[in-house]
DRENFIZA-680697 format. One record per residue (C-alpha): residue in one letter; residue number from 0; x, y, z. Coordinates in nm, 3 decimals. Each point is the difference from the previous one (the first is absolute). Layout:
// residues N
<pt A NUM <X Y Z>> ...
// end
This chain:
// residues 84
<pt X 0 <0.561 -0.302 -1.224>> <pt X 1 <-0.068 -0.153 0.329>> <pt X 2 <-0.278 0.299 0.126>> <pt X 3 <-0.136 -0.099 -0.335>> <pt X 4 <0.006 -0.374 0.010>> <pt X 5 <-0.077 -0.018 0.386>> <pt X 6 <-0.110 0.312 0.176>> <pt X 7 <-0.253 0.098 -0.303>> <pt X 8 <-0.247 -0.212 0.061>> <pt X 9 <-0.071 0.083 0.347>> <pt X 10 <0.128 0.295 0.003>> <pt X 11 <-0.107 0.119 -0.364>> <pt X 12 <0.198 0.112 -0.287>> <pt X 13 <0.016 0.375 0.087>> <pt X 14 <0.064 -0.114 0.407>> <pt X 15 <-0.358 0.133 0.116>> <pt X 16 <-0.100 -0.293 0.190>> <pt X 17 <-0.376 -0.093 0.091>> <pt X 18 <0.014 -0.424 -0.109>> <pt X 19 <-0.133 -0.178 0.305>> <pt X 20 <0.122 -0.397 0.005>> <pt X 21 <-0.064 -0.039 0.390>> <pt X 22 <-0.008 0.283 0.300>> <pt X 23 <0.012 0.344 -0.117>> <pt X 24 <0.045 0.159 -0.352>> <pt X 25 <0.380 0.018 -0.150>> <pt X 26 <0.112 0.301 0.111>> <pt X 27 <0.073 0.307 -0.223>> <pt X 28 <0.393 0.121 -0.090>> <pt X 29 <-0.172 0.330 -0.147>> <pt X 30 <-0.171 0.114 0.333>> <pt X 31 <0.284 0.227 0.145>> <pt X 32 <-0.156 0.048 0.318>> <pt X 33 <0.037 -0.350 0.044>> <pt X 34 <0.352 -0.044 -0.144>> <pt X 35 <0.093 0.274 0.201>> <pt X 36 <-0.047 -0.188 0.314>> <pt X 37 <0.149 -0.340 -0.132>> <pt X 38 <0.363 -0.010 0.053>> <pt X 39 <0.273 -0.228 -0.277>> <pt X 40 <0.016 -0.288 0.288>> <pt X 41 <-0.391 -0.025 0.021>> <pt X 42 <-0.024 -0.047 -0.390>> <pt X 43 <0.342 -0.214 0.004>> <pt X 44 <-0.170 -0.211 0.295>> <pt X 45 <-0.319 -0.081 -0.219>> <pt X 46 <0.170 -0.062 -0.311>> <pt X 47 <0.268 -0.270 0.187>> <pt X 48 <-0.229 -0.142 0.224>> <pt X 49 <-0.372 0.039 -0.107>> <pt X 50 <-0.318 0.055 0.179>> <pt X 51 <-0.191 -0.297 -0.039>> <pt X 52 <-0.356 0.187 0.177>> <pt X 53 <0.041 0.239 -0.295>> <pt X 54 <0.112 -0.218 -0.287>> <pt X 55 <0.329 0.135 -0.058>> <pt X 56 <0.254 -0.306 -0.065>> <pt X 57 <0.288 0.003 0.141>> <pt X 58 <0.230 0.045 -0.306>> <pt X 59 <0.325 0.041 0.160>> <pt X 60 <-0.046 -0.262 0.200>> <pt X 61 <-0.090 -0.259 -0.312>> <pt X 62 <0.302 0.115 -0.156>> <pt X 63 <-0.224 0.165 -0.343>> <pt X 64 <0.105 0.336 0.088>> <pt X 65 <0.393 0.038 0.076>> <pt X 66 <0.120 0.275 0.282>> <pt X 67 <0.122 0.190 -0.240>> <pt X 68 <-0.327 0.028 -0.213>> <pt X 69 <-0.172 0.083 0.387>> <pt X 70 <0.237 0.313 -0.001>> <pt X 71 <-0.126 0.121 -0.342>> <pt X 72 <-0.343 -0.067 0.084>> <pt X 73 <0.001 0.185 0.299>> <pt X 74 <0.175 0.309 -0.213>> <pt X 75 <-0.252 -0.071 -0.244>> <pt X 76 <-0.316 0.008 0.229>> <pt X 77 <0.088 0.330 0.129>> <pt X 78 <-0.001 0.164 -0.371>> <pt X 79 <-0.389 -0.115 -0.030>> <pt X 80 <-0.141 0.248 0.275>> <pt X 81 <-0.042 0.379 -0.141>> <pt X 82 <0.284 0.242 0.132>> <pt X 83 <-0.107 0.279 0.243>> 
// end
């Protein structure tokens, strides 16, 4: 529910990224040459704390997404990108 209600619309529906609110476009969870290089405590890092250039509230830190939630998120993010 919550990469619905909060990640989909910057980060789309299906996770592919491309909405531009300020700085660069919201990055894509289906690249995997990208997600390859992105380790769990980069994506933990942005979902907790944000990065206000970008766009990207800081949802841990506002209390609308709980730690646990940031754990299955993170799982979750890494099922987008196409397997090897």
């Amino acid at each position: 529910k919550t990469s619905t209600t909060k990640c989909g619309a910057w980060h789309k529906a299906d996770g592919s990224g491309g909405i531009k609110l300020t700085g660069n476009p919201s990055p894509s969870g289906k690249d995997a040459k990208r997600t390859v290089t992105i380790t769990d405590d980069m994506i933990r890092d942005c979902i907790v704390n944000g990065k206000p250039k970008s766009g990207m509230v800081a949802w841990g830190k506002t209390g609308q997404v709980k730690p646990a939630d940031v754990e299955n998120l993170i799982v979750y993010i890494r099922t987008l990108a196409p397997k090897k």
